[in-house]
N, C-alpha and C positions, 0 to 999 in steps of 0.2 A: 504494500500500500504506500502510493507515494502524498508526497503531502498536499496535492491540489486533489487526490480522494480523500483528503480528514477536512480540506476545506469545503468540497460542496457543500453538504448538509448548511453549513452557516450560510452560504450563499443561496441556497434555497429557501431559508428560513428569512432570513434577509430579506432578499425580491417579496414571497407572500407577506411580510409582515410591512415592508414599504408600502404597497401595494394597499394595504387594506388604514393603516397608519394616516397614510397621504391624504384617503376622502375626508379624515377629521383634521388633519393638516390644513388641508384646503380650504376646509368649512369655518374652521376656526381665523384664517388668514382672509379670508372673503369678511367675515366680520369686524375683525381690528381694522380695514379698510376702510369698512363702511363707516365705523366711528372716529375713524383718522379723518375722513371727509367732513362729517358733520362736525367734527369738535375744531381741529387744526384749520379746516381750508374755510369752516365759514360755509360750506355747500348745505343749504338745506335738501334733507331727504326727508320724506313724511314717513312714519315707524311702519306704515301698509304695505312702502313701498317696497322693502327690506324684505315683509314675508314676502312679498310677489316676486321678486327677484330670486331670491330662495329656493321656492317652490320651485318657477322655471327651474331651475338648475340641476333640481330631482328631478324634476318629469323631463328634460333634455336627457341625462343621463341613465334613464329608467327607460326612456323611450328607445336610447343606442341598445341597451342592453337587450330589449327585446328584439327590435331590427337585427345582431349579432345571431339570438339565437334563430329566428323566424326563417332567418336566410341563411343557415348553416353555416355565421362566417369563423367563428369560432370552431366549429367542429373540421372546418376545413380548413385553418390554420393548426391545429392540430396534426393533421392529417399529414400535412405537408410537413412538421417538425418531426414525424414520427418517418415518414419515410425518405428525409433526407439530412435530419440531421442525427436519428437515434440510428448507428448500425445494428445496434442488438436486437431493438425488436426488429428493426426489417427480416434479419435472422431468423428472430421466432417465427413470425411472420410467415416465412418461404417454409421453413421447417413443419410447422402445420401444413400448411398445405401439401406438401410430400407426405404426409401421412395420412391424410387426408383421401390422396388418390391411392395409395397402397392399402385403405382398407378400402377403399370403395365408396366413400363416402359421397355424396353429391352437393354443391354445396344451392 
């Protein structure tokens, strides 16, 4: 085992934990903005306007997420990660189906 296999794991851990970290990063940095605006610049925002903006911002990103899965683009990035950047599974992959046709299986 060399030492970029003892680091994946934190590097995977890492990406999903950014990943998931980032939407309250984000949420939280959308908001000291919005009070940076209203306190520092003098901009008045009405307190409605803040939910309605908000809002969009869930339903824009709730509506990708649906679009993603509706239109298989997710599953086809996947796809594409499995069979050109994982050689193992492509492997398992081939390997089933040689066994496959050696029992006779049909798929």
């Amino acid at each position: 085992m060399t030492i970029t296999d003892k680091l994946v794991p934190y590097y995977v851990w890492f990406m999903y934990g950014f990943g998931t970290v980032g939407v309250v990063m984000g949420t939280l940095n959308f908001g000291v903005t919005i009070a940076t605006l209203i306190t520092v610049k003098g901009i008045y925002i009405p307190t409605w306007a803040i939910v309605i903006i908000s809002g969009s911002v869930i339903a824009a990103c709730t509506a990708t997420g649906y679009y993603f899965e509706k239109y298989s683009i997710w599953k086809r990035a996947v796809s594409h990660q499995n069979q050109n950047v994982n050689p193992e599974l492509l492997q398992i992959s081939k390997d089933v189906k040689i066994i496959k046709e050696k029992l006779g299986i049909k798929e």
